[in-house]
N, C-alpha and C positions, 0 to 999 in steps of 0.2 A: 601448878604446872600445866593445867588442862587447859586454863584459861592464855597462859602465855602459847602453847600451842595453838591454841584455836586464832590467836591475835599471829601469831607470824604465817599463818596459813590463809592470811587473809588480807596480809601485807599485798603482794602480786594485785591482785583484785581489787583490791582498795587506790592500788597509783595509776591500773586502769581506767576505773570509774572516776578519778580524778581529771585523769586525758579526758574522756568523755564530757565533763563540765566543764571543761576549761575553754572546749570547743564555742556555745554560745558566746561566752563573755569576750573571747578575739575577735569573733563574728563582729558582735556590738563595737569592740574597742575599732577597730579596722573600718566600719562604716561610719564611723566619728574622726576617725584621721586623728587618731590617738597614737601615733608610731611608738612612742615611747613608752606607753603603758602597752600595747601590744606585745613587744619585745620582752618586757618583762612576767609577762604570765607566759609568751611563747616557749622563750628559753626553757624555763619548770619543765612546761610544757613537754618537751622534747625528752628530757632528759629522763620524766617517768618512763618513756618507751623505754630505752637502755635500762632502766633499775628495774622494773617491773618482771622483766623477762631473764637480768640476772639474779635476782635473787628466788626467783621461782625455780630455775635452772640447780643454783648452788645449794640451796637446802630441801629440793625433792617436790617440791611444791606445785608442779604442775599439774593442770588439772582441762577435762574440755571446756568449763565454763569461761575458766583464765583466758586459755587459748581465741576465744569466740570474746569475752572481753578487749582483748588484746586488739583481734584485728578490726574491731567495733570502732577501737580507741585512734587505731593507725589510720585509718579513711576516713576518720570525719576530720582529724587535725592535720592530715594532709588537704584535705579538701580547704579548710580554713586559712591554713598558711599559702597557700598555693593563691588563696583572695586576698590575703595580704601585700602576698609579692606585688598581686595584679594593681592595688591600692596605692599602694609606698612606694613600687620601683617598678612600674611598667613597662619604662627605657627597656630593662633586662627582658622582661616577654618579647616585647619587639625586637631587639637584637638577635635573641637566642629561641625563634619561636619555632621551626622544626623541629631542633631539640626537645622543647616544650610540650608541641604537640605529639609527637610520639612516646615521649615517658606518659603524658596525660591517657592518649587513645591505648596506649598498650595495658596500663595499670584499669584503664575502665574494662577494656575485653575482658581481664582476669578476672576480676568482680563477677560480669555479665555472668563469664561462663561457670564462675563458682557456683552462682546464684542460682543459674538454671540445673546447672548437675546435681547440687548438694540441697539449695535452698536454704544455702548461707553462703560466706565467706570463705574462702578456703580453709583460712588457720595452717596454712602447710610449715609456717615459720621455718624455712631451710636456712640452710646456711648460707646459703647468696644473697636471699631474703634478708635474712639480716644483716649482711656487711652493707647491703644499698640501702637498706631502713635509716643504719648509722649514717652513713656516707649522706646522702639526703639530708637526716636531721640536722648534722656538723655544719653542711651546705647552708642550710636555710638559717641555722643559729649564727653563723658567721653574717652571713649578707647583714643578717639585721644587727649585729653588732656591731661589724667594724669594714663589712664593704665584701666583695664576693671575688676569689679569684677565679677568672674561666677556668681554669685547669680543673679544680675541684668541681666546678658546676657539672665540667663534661665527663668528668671521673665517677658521679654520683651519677647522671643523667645512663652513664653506660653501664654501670653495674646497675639499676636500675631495671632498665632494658632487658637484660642478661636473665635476673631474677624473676621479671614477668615472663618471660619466653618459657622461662624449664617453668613455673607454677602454669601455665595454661599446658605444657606437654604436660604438667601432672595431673592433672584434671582429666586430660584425655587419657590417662593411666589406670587412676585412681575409680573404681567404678562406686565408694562406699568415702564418703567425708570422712578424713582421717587427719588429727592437729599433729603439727608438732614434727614432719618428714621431714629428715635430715636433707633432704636434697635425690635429685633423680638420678645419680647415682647409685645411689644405694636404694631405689625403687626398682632398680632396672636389677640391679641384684640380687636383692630378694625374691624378682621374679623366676630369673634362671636358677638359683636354686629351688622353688618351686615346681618349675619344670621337670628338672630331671629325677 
């Protein structure tokens, strides 16, 4: 029993540290103009983010190191797929490239200033955070699969947007690295009941 606990508490952390390796080998496959073997580690790829963060969520399994995995796992395989796009469908960077550059410049600020406040990552994983992680992921597993519609692209690029905005106001909140905030909502909440 110890051992099947110790093995599913280690699930989460094991499909990040995957994300994490998955990263070179796109790298590689992507500067070989491998589209197609690309795609097919990408896809996996994608899909740890969503399990990894569910099943930590639905069986209690959350942890700081996960969290700090997690977002380790989210920016190098955004960074990768993002050289992908630039590889495989450049057309789309040049069409859609304000778009581009503002989901890019706003998600680097939030890094930046994670990194200077905390000396890491955020890890805030809120909830907008996550619907644009999704929304992103879907984005980018579509294009490579079967072709990208704008409406999605700029549905993910805005919720995107949306989630780096309140994660840099929570940073300027937040004076003490904390994973796992539901959102600035309920930061801004817990403050005012602190207050009074």
């Amino acid at each position: 029993m110890q051992t099947l606990l110790l093995l599913l508490r280690n699930i989460p952390n094991a499909l990040s540290a995957a994300r994490i390796g998955a990263t070179p080998v796109l790298g590689y496959l992507a500067a070989a103009g491998a589209e197609h073997y690309f795609t097919w580690v990408l896809v996996p790829a994608l899909l740890t983010d969503i399990a990894d963060g569910l099943i930590a969520r639905r069986f209690g399994l959350t942890s700081r190191l996960g969290a700090l995995l997690d977002s380790i796992g989210d920016a190098l395989l955004f960074f990768v797929a993002l050289f992908g796009v630039w590889v495989f469908y450049p057309e789309l960077l040049h069409t859609h490239a304000v778009a581009g550059l503002l989901l890019l410049g706003l998600w680097i600020a939030e890094i930046a200033a994670a990194l200077i406040r905390y000396g890491r990552p955020s890890s805030f994983h809120t909830y907008l955070s996550k619907a644009a992680a999704y929304l992103l992921g879907i984005s980018i597993g579509v294009l490579f699969l079967w072709g990208l519609p704008v409406a999605l692209l700029y549905l993910a690029v805005a919720a995107s947007v949306a989630a780096n905005l309140e994660e840099l106001a929570l940073i300027c909140l937040l004076p003490q690295w904390r994973p796992n905030v539901r959102g600035l909502y309920w930061v801004l909440q817990e403050r005012r009941r602190s207050a009074t």
